[in-house]
C-alpha positions as CSV (number, residue, x, y, z in Angstrom):
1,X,-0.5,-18.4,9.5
2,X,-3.7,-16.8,10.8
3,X,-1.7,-14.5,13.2
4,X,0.6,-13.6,10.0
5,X,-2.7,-12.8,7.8
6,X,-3.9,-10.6,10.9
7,X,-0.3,-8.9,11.5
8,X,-0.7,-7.5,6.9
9,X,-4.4,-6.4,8.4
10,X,-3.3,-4.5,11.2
11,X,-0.2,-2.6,9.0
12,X,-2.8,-1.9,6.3
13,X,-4.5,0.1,8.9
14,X,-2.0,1.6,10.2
15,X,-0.7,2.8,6.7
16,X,-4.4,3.8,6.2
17,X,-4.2,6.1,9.3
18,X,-0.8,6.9,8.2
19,X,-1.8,7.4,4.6
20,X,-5.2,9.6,6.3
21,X,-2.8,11.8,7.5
22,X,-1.1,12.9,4.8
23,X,-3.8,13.2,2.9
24,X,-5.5,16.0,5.7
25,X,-2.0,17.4,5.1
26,X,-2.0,18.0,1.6
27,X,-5.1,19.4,1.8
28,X,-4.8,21.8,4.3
29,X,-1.9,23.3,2.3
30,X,-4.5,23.4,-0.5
31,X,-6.9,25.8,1.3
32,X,-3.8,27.8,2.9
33,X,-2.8,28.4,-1.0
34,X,-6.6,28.7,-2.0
35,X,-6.4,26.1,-4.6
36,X,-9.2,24.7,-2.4
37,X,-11.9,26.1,0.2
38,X,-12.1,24.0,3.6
39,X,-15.1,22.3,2.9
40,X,-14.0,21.0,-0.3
41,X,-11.3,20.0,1.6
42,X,-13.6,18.1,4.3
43,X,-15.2,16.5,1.8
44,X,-12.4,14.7,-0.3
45,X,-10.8,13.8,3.1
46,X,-14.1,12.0,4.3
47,X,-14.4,10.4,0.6
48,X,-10.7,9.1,0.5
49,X,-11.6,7.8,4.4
50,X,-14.7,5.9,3.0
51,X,-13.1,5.1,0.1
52,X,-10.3,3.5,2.3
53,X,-12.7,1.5,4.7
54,X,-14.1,-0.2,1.7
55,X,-11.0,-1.0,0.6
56,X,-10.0,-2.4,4.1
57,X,-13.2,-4.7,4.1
58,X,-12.6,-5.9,0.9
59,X,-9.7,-7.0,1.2
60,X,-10.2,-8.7,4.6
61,X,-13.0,-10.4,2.8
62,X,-10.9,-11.5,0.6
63,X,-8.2,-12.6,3.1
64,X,-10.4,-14.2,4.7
65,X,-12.2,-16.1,1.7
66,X,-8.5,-17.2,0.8
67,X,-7.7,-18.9,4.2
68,X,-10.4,-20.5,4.4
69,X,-10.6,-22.1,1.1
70,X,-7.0,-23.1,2.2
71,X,-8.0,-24.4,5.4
72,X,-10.6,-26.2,3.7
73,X,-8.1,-27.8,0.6
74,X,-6.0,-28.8,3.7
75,X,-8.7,-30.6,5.4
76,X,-8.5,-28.4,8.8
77,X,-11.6,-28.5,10.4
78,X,-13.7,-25.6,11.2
79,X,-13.9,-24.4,15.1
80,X,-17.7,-24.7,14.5
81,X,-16.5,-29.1,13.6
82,X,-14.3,-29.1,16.4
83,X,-17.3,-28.1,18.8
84,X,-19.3,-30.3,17.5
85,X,-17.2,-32.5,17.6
86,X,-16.8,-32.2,21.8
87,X,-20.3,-32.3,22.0
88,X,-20.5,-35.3,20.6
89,X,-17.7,-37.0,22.4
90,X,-19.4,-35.3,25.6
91,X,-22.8,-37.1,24.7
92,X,-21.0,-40.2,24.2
93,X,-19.3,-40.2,27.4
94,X,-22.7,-39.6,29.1
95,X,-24.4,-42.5,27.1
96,X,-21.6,-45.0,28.6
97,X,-21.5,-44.0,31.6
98,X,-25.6,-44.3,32.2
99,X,-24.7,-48.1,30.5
100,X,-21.9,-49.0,32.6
C-alpha cells in the first residue's frame, strides 16, 4: 500500500514537471506575441512552480496523515514500536543469559 501511495507521489511530480513545461511554453508564446514581457513571464512561471511545491507538500502531508491514521485503526505498529520492541527482546536475552 505504501509503495502504491508513493508510486500517485512520484506521477504527481512528474505531471508537475510535465505540467511546468507547458506552462514555460505558453508563456514564451506570450512574450513572442507581446501579450507579455519576459520578466513577467519569469515571474508567473516561478509563482505557478511555488505554487506547485506547496501543493505537492500538502498533499504528501496529507497522504501521509491518512496512512497513518490507517495504520494506526489497523493496529500496525509503528517502525519506531518494532525497534523498541527488538531492544527489548535484545535486553531480555542478555538478562537470561547473565541468569542462566
Amino acid at each position: 500500500m505504501l509503495d502504491y501511495i508513493r508510486r500517485i507521489t512520484l506521477a504527481g511530480a512528474g505531471l508537475a514537471i510535465m505540467t511546468t513545461e507547458k506552462v514555460q511554453e505558453i508563456m514564451d508564446e506570450l512574450v513572442k506575441k507581446g501579450e507579455m514581457t519576459e520578466k513577467e513571464a519569469r515571474e508567473a512561471v516561478s509563482e505557478f512552480v511555488e505554487k506547485s511545491k506547496r501543493a505537492k507538500k500538502d498533499l504528501e502531508d496529507k497522504m501521509e496523515q491518512t496512512v497513518t491514521g490507517l495504520l494506526n485503526s489497523m493496529n500496525v505498529p509503528t517502525r519506531k514500536e518494532i525497534e523498541e520492541i527488538k531492544e527489548r527482546i535484545t535486553r531480555l536475552e542478555e538478562s537470561g543469559k547473565s541468569k542462566g
